[in-house]
PAGU-335845 format. One record per residue (C-alpha): residue number from 1; residue in one letter; x, y, z. Coordinates in nm, 3 decimals. Example, Ala and Ser with C-alpha at 12.3 -4.5 7.8 and 13.67 -1.06 7.14 Angstrom:
// residues 2
[atom 1, "a", [1.230, -0.450, 0.780]]
[atom 2, "s", [1.367, -0.106, 0.714]]
END
This chain:
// residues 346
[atom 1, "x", [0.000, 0.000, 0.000]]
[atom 2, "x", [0.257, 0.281, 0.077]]
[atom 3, "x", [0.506, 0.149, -0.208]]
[atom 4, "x", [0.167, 0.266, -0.436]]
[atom 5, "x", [0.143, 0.604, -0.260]]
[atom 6, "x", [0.458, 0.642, -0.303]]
[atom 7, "x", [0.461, 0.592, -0.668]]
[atom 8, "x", [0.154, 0.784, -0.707]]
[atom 9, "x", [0.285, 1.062, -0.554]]
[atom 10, "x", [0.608, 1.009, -0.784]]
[atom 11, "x", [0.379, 1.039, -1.103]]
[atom 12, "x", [0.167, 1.336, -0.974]]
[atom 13, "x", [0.494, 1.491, -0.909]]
[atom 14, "x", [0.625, 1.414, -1.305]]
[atom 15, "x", [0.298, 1.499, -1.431]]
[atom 16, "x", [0.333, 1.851, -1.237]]
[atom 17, "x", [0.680, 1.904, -1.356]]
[atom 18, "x", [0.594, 1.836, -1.724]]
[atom 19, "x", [0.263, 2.012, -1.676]]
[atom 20, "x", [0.490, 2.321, -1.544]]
[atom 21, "x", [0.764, 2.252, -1.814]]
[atom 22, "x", [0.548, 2.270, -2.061]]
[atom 23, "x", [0.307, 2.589, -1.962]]
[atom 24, "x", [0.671, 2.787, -1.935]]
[atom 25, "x", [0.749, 2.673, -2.268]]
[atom 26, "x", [0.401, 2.852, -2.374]]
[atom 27, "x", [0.480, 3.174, -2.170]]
[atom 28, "x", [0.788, 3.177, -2.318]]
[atom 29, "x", [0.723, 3.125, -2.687]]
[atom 30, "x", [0.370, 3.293, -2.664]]
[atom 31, "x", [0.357, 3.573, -2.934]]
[atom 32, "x", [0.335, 3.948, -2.814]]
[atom 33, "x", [0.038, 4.131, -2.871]]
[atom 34, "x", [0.235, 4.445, -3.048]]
[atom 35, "x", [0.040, 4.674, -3.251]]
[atom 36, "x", [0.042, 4.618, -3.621]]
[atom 37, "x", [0.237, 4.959, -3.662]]
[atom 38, "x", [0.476, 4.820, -3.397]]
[atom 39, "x", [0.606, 5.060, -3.095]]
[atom 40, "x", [0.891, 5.135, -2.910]]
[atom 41, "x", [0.975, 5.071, -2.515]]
[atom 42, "x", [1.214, 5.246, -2.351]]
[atom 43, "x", [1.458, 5.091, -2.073]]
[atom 44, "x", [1.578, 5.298, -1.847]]
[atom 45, "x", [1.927, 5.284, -1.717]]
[atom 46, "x", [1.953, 4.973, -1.446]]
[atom 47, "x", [1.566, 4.911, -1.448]]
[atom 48, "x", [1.477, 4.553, -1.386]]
[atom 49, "x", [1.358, 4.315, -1.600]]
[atom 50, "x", [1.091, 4.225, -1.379]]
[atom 51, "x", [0.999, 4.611, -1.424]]
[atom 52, "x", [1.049, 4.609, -1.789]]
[atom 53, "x", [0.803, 4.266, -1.835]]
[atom 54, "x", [0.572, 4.417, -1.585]]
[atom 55, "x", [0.512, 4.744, -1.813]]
[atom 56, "x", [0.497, 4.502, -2.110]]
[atom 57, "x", [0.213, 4.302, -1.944]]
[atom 58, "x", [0.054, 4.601, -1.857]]
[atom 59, "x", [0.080, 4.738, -2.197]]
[atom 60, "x", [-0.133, 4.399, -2.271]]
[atom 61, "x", [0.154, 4.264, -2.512]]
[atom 62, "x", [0.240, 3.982, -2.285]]
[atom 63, "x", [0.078, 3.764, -2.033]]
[atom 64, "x", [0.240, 3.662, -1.707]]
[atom 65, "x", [0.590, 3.844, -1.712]]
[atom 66, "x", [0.667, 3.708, -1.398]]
[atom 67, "x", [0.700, 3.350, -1.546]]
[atom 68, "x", [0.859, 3.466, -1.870]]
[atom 69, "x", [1.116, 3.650, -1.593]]
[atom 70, "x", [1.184, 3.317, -1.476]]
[atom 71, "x", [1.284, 3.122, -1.787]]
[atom 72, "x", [1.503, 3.409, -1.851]]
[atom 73, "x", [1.688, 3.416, -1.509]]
[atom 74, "x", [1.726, 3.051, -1.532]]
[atom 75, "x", [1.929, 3.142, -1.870]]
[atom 76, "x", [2.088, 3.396, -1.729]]
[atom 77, "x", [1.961, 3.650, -1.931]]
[atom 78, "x", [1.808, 3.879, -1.679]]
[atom 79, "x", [2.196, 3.994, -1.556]]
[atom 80, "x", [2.254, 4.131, -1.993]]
[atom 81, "x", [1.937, 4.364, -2.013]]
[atom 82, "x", [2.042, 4.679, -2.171]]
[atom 83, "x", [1.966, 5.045, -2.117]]
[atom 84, "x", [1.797, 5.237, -2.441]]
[atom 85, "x", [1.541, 5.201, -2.668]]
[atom 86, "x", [1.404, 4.891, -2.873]]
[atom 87, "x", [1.188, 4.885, -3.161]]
[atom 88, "x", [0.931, 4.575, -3.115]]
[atom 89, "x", [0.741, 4.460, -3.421]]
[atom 90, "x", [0.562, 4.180, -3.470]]
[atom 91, "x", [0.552, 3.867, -3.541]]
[atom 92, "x", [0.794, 3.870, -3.185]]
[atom 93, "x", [0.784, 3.582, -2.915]]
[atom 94, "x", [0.854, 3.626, -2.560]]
[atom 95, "x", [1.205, 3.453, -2.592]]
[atom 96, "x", [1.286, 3.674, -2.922]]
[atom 97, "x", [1.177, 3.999, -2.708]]
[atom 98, "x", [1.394, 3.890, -2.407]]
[atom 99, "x", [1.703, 3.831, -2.696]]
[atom 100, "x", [1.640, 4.168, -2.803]]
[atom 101, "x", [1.691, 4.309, -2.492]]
[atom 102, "x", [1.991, 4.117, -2.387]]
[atom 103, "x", [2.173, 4.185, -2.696]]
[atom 104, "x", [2.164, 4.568, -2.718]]
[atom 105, "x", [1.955, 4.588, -3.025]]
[atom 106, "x", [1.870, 4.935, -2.953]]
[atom 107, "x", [1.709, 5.196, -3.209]]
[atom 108, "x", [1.954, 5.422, -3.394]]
[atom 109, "x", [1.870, 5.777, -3.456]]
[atom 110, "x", [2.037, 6.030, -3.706]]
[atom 111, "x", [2.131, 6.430, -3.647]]
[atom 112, "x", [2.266, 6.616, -3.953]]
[atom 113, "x", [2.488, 6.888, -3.911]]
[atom 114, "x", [2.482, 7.083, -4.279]]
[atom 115, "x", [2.786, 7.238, -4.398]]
[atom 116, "x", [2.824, 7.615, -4.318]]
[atom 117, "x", [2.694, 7.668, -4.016]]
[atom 118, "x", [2.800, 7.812, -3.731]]
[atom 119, "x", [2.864, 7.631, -3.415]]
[atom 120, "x", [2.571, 7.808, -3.225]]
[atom 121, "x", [2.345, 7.663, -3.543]]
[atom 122, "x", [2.486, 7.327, -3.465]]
[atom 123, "x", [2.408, 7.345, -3.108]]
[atom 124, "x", [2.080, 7.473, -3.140]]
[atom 125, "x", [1.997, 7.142, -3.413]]
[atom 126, "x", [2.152, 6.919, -3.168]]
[atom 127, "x", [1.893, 7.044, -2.893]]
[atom 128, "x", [1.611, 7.045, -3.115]]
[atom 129, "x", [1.664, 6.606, -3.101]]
[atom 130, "x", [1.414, 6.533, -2.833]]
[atom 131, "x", [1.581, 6.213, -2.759]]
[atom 132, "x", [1.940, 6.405, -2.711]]
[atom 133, "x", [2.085, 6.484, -2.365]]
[atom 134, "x", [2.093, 6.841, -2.344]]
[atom 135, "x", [2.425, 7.033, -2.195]]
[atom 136, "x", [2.380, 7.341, -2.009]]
[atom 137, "x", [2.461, 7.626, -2.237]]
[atom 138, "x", [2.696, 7.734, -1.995]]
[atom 139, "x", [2.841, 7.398, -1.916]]
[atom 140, "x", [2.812, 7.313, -2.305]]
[atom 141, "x", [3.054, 7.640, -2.403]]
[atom 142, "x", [3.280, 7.565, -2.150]]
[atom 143, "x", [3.324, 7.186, -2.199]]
[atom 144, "x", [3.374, 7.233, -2.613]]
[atom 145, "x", [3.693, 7.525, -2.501]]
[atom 146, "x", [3.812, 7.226, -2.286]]
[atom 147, "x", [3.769, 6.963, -2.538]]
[atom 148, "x", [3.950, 7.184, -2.844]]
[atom 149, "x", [4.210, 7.368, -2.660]]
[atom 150, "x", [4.067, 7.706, -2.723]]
[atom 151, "x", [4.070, 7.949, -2.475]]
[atom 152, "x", [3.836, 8.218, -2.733]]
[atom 153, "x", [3.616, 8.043, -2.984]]
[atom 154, "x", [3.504, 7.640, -3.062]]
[atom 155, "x", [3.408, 7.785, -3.404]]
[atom 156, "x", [3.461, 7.574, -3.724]]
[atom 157, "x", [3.618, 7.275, -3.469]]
[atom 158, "x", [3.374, 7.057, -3.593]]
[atom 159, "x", [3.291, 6.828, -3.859]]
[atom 160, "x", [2.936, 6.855, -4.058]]
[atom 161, "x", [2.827, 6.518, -4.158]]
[atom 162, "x", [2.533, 6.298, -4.035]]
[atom 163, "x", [2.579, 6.176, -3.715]]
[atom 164, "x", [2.425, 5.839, -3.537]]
[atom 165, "x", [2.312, 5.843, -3.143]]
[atom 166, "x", [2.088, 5.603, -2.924]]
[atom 167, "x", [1.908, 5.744, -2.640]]
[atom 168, "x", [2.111, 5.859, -2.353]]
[atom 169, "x", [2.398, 5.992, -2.575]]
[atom 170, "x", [2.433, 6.386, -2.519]]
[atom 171, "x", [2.469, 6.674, -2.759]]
[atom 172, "x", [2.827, 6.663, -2.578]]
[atom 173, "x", [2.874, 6.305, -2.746]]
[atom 174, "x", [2.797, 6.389, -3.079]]
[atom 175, "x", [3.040, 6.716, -3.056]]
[atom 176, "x", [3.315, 6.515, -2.929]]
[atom 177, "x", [3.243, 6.234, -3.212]]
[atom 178, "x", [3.241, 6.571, -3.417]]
[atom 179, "x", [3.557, 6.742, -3.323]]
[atom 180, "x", [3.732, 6.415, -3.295]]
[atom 181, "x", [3.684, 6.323, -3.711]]
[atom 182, "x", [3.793, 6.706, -3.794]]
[atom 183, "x", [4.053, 6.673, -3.629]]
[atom 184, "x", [4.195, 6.391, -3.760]]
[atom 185, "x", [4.103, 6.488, -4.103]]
[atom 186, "x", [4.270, 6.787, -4.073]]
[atom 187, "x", [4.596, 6.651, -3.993]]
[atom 188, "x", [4.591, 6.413, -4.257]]
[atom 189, "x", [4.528, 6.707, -4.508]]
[atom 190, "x", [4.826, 6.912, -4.330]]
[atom 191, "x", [5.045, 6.649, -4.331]]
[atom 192, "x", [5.023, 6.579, -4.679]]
[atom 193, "x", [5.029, 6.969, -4.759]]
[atom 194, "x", [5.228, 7.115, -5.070]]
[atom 195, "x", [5.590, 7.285, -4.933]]
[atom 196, "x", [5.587, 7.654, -4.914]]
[atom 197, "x", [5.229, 7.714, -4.830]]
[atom 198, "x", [5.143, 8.020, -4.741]]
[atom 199, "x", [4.915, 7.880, -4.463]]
[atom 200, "x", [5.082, 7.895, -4.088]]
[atom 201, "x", [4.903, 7.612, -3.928]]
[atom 202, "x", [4.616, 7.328, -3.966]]
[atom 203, "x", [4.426, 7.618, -3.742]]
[atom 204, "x", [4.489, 7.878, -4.051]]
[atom 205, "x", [4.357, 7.587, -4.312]]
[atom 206, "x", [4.043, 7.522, -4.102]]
[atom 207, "x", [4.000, 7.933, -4.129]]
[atom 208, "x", [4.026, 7.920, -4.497]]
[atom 209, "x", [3.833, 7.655, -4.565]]
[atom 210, "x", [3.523, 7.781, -4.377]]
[atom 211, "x", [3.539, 8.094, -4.542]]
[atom 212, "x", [3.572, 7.893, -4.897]]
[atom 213, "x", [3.246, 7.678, -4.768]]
[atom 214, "x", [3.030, 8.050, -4.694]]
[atom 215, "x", [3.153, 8.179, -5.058]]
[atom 216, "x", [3.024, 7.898, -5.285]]
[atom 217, "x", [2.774, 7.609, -5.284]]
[atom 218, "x", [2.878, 7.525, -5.594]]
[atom 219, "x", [3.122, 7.204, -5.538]]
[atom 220, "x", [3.310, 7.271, -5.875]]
[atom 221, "x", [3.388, 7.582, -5.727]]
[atom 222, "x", [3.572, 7.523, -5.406]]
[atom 223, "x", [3.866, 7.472, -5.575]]
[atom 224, "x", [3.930, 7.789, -5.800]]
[atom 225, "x", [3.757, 8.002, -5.421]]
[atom 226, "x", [4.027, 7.847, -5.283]]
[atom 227, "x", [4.294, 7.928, -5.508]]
[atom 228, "x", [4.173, 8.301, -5.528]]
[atom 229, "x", [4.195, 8.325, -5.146]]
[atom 230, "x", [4.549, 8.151, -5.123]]
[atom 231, "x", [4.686, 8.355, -5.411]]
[atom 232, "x", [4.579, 8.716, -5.240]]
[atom 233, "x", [4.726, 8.599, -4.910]]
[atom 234, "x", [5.085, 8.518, -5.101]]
[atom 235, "x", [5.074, 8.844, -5.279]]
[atom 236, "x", [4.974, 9.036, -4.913]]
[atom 237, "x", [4.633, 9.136, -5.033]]
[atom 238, "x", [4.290, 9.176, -4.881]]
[atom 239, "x", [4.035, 8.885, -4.882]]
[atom 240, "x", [3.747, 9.101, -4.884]]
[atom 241, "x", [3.470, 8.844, -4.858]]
[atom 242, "x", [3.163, 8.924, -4.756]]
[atom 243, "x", [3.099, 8.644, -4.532]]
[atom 244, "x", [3.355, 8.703, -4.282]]
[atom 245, "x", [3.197, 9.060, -4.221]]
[atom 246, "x", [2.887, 8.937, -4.205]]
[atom 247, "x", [2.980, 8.696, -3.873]]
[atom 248, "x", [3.132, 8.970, -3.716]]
[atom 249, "x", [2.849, 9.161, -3.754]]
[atom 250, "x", [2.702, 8.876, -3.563]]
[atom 251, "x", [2.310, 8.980, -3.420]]
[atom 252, "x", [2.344, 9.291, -3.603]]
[atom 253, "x", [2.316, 9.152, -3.958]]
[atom 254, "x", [2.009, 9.211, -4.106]]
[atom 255, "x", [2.011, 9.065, -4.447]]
[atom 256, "x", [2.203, 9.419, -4.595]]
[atom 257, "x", [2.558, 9.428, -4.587]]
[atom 258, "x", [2.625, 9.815, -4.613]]
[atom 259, "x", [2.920, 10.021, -4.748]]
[atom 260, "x", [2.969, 10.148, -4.391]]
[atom 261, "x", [2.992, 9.790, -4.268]]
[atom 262, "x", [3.286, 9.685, -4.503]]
[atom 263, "x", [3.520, 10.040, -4.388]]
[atom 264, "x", [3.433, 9.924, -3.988]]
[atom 265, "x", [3.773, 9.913, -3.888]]
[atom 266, "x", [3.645, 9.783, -3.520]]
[atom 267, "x", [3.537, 9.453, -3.682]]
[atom 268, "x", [3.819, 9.188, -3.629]]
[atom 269, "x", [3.608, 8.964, -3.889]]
[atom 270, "x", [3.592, 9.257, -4.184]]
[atom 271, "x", [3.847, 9.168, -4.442]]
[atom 272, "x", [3.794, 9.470, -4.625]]
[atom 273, "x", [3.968, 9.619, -4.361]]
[atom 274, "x", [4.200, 9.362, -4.264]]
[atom 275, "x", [4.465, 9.190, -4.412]]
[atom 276, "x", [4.537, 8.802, -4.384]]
[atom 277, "x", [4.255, 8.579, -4.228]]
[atom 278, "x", [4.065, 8.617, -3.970]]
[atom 279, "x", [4.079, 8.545, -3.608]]
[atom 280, "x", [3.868, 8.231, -3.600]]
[atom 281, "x", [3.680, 8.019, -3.811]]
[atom 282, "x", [3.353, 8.171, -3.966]]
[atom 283, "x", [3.138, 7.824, -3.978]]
[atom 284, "x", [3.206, 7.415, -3.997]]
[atom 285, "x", [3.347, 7.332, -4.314]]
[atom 286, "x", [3.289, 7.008, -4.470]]
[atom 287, "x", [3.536, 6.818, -4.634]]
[atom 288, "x", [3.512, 6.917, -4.936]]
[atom 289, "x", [3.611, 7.281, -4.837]]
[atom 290, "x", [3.906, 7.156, -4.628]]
[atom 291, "x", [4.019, 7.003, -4.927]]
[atom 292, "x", [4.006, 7.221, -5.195]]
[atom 293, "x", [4.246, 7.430, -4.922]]
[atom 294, "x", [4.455, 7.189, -4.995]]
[atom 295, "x", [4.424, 7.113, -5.332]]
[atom 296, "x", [4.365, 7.497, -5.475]]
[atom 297, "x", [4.333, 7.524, -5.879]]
[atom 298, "x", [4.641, 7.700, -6.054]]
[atom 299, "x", [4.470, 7.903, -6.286]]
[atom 300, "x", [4.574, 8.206, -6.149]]
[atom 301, "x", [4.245, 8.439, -6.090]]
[atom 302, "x", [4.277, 8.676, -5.843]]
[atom 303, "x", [3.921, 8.812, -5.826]]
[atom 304, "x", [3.586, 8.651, -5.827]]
[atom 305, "x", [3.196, 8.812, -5.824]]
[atom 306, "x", [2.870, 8.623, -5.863]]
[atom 307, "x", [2.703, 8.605, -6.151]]
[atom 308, "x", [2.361, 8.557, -6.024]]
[atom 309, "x", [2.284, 8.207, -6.066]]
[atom 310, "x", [2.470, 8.080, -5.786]]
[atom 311, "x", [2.824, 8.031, -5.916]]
[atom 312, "x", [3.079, 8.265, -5.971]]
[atom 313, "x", [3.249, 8.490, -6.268]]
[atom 314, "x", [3.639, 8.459, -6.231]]
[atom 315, "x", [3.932, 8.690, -6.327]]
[atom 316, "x", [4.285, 8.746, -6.312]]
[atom 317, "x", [4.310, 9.090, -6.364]]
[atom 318, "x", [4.092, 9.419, -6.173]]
[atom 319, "x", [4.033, 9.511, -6.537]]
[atom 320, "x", [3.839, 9.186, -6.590]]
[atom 321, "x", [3.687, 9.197, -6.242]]
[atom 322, "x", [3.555, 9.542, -6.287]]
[atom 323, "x", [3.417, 9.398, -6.643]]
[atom 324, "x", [3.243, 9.121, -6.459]]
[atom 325, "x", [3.110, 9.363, -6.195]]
[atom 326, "x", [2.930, 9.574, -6.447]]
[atom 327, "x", [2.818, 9.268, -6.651]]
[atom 328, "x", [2.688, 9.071, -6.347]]
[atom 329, "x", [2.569, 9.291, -6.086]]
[atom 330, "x", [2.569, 9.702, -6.223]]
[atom 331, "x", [2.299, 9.514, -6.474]]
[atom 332, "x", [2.068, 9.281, -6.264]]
[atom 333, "x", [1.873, 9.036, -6.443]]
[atom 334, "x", [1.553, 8.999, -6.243]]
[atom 335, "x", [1.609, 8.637, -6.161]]
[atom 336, "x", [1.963, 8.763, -5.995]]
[atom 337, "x", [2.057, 8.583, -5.677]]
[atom 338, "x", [2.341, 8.675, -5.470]]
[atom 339, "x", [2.445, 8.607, -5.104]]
[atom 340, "x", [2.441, 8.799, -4.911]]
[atom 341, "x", [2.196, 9.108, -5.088]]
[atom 342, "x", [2.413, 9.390, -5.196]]
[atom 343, "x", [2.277, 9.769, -5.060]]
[atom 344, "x", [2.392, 10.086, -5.094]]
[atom 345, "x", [2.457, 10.249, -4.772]]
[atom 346, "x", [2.141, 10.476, -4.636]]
END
């Protein structure tokens, strides 16, 4: 009699154990409930999984997390659950959401930084990302000094291109990602440079080539801005560029660039006025810009105006430049676009 209680008790035991075997199994496999457009879910920085399945369930995409938490602590998954966010569509299973967890397959997110703009621009983008970390102002201004050695002005120390961050990452990342890649471009470009250039330092390059990226958006252009600019430093003469007034002027730009403007001697940033570059950087270059700096064109024009249509009328001579001045811009054509507007001073 108790040898058959015994083994009774045995089989209700196996038939318990296979019963509970083989509902975890189902819990575990069972196919989440996510909408048909899919969603996100966001894990916060050391939150539990229990936490995590217990939001799920209550989001009605799961049933019992607690015994789909189980199945994953007994494979040790529960220890690997990263912070971020995860992109759940379906079909998904219980065991394919806990993978996705556990292996970091977080959602990726893009910020573009376009060439030409300044580095307040590029700050203000980078807090316009919602799921970006946001620096101080202050703090921000500060830390970039720190991180590029610059005791004045972060300007241009910073490489325009598209950058990728997951949740958590700050606008601080991405700068440092940023100034990281123009800086080792840079020194790539200066180490290769031609002998004898007339630029001091990879800090005088970087200057150039921002003001070569305000001047033309026309790519087969950098090249012969760039040789223009490098040719009137050798011979010791003026830039006079527009857009390097035009940042100095800073808040008090309108959209007219006056006479009076270009003869402000108090402007560190006028070239009419100055010769050689400016102090710093006017904008981010791309790379491009940087390396047209590099590579200039040889044909030997000194002077350059627009010709309305968004590239550029080039000449080696004042005669020729005056020529082009009349012809392009004494005599609009009503579809004439330059940058910035020309006005005569009220």
């Amino acid at each position: 009699m108790t040898k058959r209680v015994t083994l009774a008790a045995l089989l209700l035991c196996a038939v318990a154990v296979s019963v509970s075997a083989l509902s975890l199994t189902s819990v575990w496999n069972q196919a989440l409930a996510i909408p048909a457009e899919g969603t996100i879910i966001t894990v916060a920085k050391g939150e539990s999984l229990s936490k995590v399945l217990a939001r799920a369930e209550h989001n009605g995409w799961l049933t019992r997390g607690s015994w789909v938490g189980v199945v994953a602590q007994w494979q040790g998954l529960d220890e690997h659950i990263q912070a971020g966010e995860f992109s759940l569509n379906a079909p998904l299973t219980a065991a394919e959401f806990i993978a996705k967890l556990a292996g970091g397959d977080v959602v990726r997110r893009s910020v573009t930084l376009p060439e030409g703009i300044t580095l307040a621009e590029a700050i203000a983008i980078l807090h316009r990302e919602s799921t970006l970390a946001k620096t101080p102002l202050a703090d921000l201004s500060a830390a970039l000094l720190v991180m590029t050695g610059r005791r004045d002005s972060a300007e241009g120390l910073f490489l325009p291109e598209t950058w990728s961050y997951t949740r958590g990452d700050s606008d601080l990342d991405i700068l440092r990602r940023s100034h990281q890649a123009l800086t080792e471009l840079l020194s790539s470009l200066w180490e290769r440079r031609s002998e004898g250039s007339v630029l001091a330092s990879p800090y005088a390059a970087l200057t150039l080539a921002s003001i070569v990226e305000k001047e033309t958006g026309v790519a087969e252009e950098r090249r012969q801005i760039a040789g223009v600019f490098l040719r009137r430093l050798e011979k010791g003469m003026r830039l006079q560029t527009d857009p390097t007034v035009i940042y100095g002027l800073g808040d008090d730009y309108d959209g007219d660039l006056k006479r009076r403007h270009l003869r402000d001697t108090t402007n560190p940033y006028n070239t009419y006025a100055i010769h050689g570059l400016p102090p710093t950087p006017i904008a981010l270059p791309g790379e491009a810009a940087l390396r047209a700096v590099f590579a200039p064109d040889d044909a030997g024009a000194l002077y350059f105006v627009a010709k309305g249509d968004g590239s550029h009328a080039f000449s080696a001579t004042l005669e020729e430049h005056e020529e082009n001045v009349r012809r392009y811009q004494l005599t609009r054509r009503a579809d004439y676009r330059s940058s910035p507007k020309a006005s005569a001073d009220q």
